[in-house]
C-alpha positions as CSV (number, residue, x, y, z in Angstrom):
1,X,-52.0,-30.3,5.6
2,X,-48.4,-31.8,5.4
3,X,-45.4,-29.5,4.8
4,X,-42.8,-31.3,2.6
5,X,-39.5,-29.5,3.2
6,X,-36.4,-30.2,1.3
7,X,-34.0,-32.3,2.5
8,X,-30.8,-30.4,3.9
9,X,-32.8,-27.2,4.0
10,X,-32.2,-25.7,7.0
11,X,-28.2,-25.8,5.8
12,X,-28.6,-25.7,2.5
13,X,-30.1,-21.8,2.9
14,X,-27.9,-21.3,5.6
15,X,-25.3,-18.4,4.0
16,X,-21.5,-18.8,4.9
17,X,-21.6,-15.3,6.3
18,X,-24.1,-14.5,7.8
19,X,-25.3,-10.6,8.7
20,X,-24.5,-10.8,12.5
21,X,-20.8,-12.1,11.6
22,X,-20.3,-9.2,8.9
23,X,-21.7,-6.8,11.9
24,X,-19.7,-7.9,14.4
25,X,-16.3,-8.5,12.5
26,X,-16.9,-5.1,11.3
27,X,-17.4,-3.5,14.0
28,X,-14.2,-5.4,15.9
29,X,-12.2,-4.2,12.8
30,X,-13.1,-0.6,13.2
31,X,-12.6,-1.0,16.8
32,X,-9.5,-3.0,16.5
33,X,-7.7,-0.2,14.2
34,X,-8.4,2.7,16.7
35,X,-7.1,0.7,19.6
36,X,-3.8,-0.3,17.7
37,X,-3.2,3.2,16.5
38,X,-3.5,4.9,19.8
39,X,-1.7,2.2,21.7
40,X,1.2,2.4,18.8
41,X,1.3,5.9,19.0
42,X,1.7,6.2,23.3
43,X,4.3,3.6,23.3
44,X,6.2,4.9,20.0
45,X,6.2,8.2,21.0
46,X,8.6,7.0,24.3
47,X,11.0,5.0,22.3
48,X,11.3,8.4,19.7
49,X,12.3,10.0,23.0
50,X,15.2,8.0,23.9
51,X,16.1,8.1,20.1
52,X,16.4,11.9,19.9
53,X,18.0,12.1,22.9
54,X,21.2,10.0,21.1
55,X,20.7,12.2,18.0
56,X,21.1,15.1,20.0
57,X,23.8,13.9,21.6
58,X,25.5,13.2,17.7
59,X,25.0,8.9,18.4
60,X,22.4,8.9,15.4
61,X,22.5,11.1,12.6
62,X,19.4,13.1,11.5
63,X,19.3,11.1,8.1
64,X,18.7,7.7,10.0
65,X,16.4,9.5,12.5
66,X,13.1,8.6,10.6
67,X,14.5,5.1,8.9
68,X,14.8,4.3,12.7
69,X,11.2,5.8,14.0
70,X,9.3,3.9,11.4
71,X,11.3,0.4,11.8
72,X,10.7,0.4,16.0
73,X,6.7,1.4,14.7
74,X,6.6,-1.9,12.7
75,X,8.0,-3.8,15.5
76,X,6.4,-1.9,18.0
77,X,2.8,-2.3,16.4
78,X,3.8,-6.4,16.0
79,X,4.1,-6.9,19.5
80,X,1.2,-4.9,20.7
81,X,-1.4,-6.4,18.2
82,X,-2.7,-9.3,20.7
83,X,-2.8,-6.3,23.6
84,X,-5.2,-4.4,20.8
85,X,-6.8,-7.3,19.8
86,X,-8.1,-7.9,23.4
87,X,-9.0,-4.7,24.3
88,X,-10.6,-4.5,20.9
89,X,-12.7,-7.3,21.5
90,X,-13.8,-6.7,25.5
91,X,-15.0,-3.4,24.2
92,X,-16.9,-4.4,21.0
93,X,-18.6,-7.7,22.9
94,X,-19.0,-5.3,26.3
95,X,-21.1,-2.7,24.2
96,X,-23.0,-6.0,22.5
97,X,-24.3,-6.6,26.1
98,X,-24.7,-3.1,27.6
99,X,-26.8,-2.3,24.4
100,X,-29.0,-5.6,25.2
101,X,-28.3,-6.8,21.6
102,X,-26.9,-9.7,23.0
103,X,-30.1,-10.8,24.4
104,X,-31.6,-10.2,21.0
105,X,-28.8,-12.8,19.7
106,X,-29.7,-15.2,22.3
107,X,-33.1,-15.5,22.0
108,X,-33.1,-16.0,18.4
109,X,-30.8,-19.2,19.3
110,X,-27.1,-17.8,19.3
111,X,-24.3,-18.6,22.0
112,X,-21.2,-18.5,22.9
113,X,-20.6,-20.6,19.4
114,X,-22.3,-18.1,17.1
115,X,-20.1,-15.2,18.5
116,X,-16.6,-17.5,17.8
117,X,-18.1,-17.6,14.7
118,X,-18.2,-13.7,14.0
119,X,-15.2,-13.1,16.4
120,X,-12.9,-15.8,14.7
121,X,-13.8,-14.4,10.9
122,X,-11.5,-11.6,11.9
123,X,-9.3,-13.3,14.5
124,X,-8.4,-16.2,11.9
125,X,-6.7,-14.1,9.4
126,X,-5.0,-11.4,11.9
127,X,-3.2,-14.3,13.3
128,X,-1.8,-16.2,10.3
129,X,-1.0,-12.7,9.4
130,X,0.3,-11.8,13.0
131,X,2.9,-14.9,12.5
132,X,4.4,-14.3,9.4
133,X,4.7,-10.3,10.7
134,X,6.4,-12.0,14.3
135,X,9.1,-14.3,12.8
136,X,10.2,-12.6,9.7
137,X,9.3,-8.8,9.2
138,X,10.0,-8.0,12.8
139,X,13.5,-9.4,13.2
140,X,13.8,-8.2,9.9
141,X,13.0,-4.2,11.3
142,X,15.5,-5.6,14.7
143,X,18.5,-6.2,12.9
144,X,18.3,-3.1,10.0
145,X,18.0,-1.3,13.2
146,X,20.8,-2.6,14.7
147,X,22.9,-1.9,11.9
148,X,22.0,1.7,11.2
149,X,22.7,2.5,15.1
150,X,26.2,0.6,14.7
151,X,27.1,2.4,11.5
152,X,25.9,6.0,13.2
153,X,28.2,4.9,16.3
154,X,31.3,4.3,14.1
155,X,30.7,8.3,12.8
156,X,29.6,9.8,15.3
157,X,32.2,12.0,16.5
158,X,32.7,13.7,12.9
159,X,28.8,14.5,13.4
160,X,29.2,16.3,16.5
161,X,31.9,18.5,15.3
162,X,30.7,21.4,13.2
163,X,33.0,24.2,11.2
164,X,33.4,27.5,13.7
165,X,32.1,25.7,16.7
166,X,34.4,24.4,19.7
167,X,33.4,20.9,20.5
168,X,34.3,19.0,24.1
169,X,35.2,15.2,24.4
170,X,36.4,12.7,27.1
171,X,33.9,14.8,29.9
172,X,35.3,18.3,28.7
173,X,39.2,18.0,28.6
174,X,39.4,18.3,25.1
175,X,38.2,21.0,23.4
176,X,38.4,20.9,19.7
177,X,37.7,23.7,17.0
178,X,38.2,23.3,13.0
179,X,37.3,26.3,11.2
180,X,36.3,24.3,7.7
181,X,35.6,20.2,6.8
182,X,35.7,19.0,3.1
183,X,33.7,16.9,1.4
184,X,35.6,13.7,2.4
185,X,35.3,15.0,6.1
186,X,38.5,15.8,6.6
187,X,39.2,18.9,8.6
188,X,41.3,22.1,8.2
189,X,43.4,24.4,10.4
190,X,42.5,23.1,13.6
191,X,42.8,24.5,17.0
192,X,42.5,21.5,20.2
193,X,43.2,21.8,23.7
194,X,44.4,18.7,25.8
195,X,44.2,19.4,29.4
196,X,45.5,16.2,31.7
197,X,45.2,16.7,35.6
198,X,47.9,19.8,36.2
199,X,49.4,19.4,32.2
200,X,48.0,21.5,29.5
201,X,48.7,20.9,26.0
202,X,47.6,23.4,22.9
203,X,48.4,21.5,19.4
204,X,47.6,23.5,16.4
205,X,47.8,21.6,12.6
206,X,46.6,22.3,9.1
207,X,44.4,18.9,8.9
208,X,42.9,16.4,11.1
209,X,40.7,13.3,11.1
210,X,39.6,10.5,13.2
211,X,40.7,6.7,13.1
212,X,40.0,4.0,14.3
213,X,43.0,2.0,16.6
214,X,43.5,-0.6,18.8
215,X,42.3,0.7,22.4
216,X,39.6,3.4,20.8
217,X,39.3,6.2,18.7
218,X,42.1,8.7,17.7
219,X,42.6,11.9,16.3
220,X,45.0,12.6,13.8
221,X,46.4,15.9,13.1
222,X,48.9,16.5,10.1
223,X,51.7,19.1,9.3
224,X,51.1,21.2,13.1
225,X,52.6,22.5,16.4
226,X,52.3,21.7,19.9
227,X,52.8,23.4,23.3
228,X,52.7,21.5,26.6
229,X,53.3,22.8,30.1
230,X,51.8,24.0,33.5
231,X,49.5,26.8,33.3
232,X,51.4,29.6,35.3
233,X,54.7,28.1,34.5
234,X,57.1,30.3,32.0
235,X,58.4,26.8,31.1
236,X,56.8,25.5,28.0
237,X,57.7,22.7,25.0
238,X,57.3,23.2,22.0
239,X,57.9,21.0,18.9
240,X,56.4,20.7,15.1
241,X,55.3,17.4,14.2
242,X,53.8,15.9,10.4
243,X,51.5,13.6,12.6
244,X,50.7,13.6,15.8
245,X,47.5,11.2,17.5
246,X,45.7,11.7,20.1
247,X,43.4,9.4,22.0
248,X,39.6,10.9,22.0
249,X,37.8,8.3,24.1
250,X,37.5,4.4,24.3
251,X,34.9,3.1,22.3
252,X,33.5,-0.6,21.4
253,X,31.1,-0.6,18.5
254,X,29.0,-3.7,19.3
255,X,28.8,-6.2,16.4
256,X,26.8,-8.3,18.2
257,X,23.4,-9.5,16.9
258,X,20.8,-9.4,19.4
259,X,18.6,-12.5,19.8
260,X,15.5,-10.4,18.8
261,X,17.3,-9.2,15.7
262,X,18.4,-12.9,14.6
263,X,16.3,-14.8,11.6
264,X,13.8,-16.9,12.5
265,X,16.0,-20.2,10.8
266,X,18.8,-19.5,13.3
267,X,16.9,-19.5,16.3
268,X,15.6,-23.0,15.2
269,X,19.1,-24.1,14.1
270,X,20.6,-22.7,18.1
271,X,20.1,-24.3,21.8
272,X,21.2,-21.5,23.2
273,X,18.7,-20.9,26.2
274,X,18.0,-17.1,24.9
275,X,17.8,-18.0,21.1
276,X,15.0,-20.8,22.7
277,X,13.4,-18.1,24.6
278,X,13.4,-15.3,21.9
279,X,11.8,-18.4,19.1
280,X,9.4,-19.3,21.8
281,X,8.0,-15.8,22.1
282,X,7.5,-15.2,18.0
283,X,5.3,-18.5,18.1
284,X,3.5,-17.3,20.9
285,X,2.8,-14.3,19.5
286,X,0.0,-15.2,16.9
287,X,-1.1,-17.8,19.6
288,X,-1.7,-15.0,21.9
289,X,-4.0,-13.1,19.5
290,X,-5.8,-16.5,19.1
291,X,-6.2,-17.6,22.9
292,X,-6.6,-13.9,23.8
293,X,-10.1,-14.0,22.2
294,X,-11.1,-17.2,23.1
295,X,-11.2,-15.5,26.2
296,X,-12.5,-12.7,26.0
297,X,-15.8,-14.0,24.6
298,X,-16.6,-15.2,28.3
299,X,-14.7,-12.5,29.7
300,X,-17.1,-10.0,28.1
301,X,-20.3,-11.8,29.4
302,X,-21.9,-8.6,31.7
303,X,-25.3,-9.2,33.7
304,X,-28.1,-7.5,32.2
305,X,-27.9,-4.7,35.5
306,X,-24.0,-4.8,34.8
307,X,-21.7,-2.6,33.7
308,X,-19.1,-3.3,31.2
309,X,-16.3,-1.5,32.7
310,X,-16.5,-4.6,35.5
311,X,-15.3,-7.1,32.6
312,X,-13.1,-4.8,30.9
313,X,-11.2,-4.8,34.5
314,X,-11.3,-8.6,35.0
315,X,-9.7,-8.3,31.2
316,X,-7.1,-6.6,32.1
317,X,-6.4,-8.2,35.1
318,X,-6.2,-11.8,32.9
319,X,-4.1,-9.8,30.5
320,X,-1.5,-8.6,32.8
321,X,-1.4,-12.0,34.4
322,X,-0.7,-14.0,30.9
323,X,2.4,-11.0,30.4
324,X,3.4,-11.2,33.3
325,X,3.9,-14.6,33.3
326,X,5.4,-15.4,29.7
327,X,8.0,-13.0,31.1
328,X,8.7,-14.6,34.2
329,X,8.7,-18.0,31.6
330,X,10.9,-16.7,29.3
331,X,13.5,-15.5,32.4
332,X,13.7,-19.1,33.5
333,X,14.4,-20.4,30.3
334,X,17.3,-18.3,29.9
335,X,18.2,-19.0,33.7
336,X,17.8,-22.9,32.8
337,X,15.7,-23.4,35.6
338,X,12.9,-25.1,33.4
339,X,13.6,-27.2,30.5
340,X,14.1,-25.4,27.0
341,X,10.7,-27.2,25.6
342,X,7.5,-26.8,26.3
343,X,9.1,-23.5,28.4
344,X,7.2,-20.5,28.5
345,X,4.2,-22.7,26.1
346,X,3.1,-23.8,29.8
347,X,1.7,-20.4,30.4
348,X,-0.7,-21.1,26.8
349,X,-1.5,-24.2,28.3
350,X,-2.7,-22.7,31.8
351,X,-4.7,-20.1,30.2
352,X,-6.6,-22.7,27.9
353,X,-7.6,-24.5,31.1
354,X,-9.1,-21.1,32.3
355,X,-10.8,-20.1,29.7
356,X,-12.5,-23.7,29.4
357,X,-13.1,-22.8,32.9
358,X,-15.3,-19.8,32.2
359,X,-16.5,-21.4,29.4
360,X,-18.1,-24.3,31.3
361,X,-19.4,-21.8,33.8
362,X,-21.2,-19.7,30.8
363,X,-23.2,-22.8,30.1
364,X,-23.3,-24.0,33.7
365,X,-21.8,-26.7,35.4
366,X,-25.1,-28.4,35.7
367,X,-25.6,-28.3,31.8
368,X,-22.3,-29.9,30.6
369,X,-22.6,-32.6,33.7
370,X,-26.4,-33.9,32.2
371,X,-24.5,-33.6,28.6
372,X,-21.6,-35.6,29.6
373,X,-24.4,-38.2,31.1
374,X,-26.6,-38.4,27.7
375,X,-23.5,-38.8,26.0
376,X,-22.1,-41.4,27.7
377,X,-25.5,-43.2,28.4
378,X,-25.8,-44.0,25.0
């Protein structure tokens, strides 16, 4: 008895999505999430360290505290997203095979191509995302940064001075002590003491602010006294004075934009070998995501008496490898020592050889070698 199929039916009833890509996209997601948060929160967490150490220290003032914290998250969790995504993936594929689904997958007829297929439905998307995240919204978060520290520089030594506290400058040989500050931070009967080598000054004055001069920051006192001599001399100057400055410390506030903080359009507009290096790495970072899970889907591949945690180690070890050497990349297109294009691209290049590589050694060289033959033979 003859069958009479439709024509086109085996892709005709073929759904777009199928249940093992929803499974395993869903599962990578999940997976994916948990990874990025954890990894986010460990390296955040160091960088809030260092930034309330300077708070402490009066360099950043407690209102730009968080406004900081959450712009170095956003930049932070851009730049880690291909580490997470890797991880994500060895973990999720790794459990696939310890689990011995895998094998069900295979013998119904799926390979390496049907798990692209699942892996990619997620991997797509994050990276398209991942590249409008690395050259706009991250040097977006750099540069407000930047700014808020620079501004928080400029006042920082009204924020370390406080009404009935004595406050010490230039490695303790002023003290200062105001008793009130007004609204407009300017402060009122103030007490400083100005100690240079054997010479001891006291100056006393209604008000006082800082200013900004050539050669660094100044205090100003109006309408005061001042007493200079040795200590255990009876021989002592004294003199009244409507304004007197003295010189706090030197300080350069930085108006320089860091590469990492510039727009995207003037890093493509510059030659300069660090603007080329700092564009270079914003492309490669959606790249990474991409060519990061093209290789973990051989990476993952365990024996059936395996254990994943041998494949999570070779992982890493190809992980650390690719950073390790887009840094090294990046430092000799700064240092000029390889041409400004392809530059640090060559290290893409070498790790789509390799995982071709284990790709070819999934299928066995044996396999693609009678392909190639049937193909050409025809």
């Amino acid at each position: 008895m003859a069958t009479h199929w439709p024509k086109n039916y085996k892709t005709a009833r073929r759904p777009l999505i199928s249940v093992l890509d929803k499974m395993i996209a869903k599962d990578l997601l999940k997976t994916l999430v948990s990874v990025w948060t954890v990894i986010v929160v460990i390296i955040v967490s160091r960088k809030f360290i260092k930034i309330l150490d300077r708070a402490i220290e009066g360099h950043i003032s407690n209102e730009t505290l968080l406004t900081i914290l959450g712009l170095k998250t956003v930049t932070a969790g851009v730049s880690l997203l291909p580490a997470a995504t890797f991880m994500a993936l060895l973990m999720v594929l790794g459990r696939l095979y310890k689990d011995q689904e895998m094998s069900a997958i295979a013998s119904a007829g799926g390979g390496a191509g049907t798990l692209y297929r699942a892996v990619f439905l997620l991997v797509l998307p994050l990276s398209m995302a991942a590249c409008g995240l690395s050259l706009f919204v991250s040097p977006w978060a750099e540069n407000r940064v930047q700014q808020l520290m620079n501004q928080d520089e400029q006042s920082s030594d009204i924020r370390g001075i406080a009404a009935g506290k004595f406050s010490e400058y230039s490695r303790g040989d002023l003290v200062f002590y105001v008793e009130s500050l007004s609204r407009d931070n300017k402060m009122q009967h103030v007490f400083m003491q100005d100690r240079k080598k054997d010479k001891l000054s006291i100056v006393t004055a209604e008000f006082s602010r800082f200013e900004e001069m050539p050669g660094g920051r100044y205090l100003i006192f109006e309408n005061g006294e001042r007493i200079q001599g040795h200590p255990g001399d009876y021989n002592y100057a004294i003199e009244s004075f409507k304004e007197y400055a003295v010189k706090v410390q030197d300080k350069t506030i930085s108006n320089v934009t860091l590469p990492n903080a510039l727009p995207t359009k003037r890093l493509m507009q510059s030659h300069a070998p660090r603007n080329v290096a700092e564009l270079q790495n914003r492309i490669g970072l959606p790249i990474a995501i991409a060519l990061l899970a093209f290789l973990a889907v051989p990476l993952s591949r365990i024996s059936p008496r395996g254990g994943v945690y041998g494949s999570m180690l070779m992982g890493f070890l190809v992980y650390f490898s690719y950073g390790n050497l887009s840094s090294v990349m990046q430092s000799w297109v700064i240092k000029g020592s390889i041409p400004l294009w392809p530059g640090s691209f060559w290290v893409i290049l070498l790790m789509t050889l390799i995982g071709m590589a284990l790709l070819a050694d999934w299928y066995g060289w044996e396999w693609l070698r009678n392909r190639f033959k049937e193909k050409f033979a025809k």
